[in-house]
C-alpha positions as CSV (number, residue, x, y, z in Angstrom):
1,X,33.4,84.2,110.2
2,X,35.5,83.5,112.9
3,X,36.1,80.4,112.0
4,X,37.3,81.6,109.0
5,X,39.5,84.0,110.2
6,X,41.2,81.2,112.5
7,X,42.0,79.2,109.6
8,X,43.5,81.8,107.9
9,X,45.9,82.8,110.6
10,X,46.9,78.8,111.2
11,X,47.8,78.9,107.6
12,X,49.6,82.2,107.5
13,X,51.5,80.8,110.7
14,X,52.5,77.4,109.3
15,X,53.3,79.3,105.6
16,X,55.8,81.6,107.6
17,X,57.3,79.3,109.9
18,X,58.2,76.9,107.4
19,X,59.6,80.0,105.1
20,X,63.3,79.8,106.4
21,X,65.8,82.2,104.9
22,X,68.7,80.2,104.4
23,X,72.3,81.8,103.0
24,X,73.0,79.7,99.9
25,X,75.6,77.8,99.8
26,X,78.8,79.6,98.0
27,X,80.9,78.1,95.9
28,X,84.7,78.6,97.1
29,X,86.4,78.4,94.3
30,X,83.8,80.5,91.7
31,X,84.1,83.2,94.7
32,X,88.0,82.9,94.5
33,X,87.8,83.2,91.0
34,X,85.6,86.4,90.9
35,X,87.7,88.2,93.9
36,X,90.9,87.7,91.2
37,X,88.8,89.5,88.3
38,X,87.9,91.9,90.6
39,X,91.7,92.9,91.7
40,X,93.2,92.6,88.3
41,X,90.5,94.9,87.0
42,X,91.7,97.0,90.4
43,X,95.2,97.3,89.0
44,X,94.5,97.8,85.8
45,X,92.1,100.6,86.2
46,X,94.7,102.5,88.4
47,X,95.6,105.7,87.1
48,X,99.4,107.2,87.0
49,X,99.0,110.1,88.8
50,X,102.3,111.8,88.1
51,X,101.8,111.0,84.8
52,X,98.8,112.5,84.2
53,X,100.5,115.7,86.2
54,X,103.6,115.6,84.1
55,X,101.4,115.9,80.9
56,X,99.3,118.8,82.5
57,X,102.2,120.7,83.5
58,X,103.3,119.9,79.7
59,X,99.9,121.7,78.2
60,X,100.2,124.0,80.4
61,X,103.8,125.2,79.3
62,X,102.7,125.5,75.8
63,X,99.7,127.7,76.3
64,X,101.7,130.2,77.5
65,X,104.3,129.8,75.1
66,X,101.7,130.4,72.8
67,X,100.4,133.3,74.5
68,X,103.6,135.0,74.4
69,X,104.5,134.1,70.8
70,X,100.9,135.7,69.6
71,X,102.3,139.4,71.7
């Protein structure tokens, strides 16, 4: 049984040392590519802010216009 078990732990050993975690290699320009997406999405997604204010202020006006037309 011990033999066994020293067998088994040899092989675990060499399995694991041999089991390197290397980064894989990136391709620069792919990479490049995908950061551009990634900021022209950016800026497109931005919102107008005072806009978006402008159009609330807007609503809001007219509710209470229409409040005061209904008294």
């Amino acid at each position: 049984m011990k033999k066994v078990l020293a067998i088994v732990a040899i092989a675990a050993f060499a399995a694991c040392n041999n089991g390197a975690n290397e980064a894989p290699a990136v391709d620069s320009v792919k990479y490049k590519d995908s950061v551009a997406k990634a900021e022209a999405a950016k800026a497109a997604a931005t919102v107008d802010t005072a806009k978006k204010a402008l159009d609330t202020a807007k609503a809001a006006l007219d509710t209470a216009k229409k409040a005061i037309e209904k008294k």
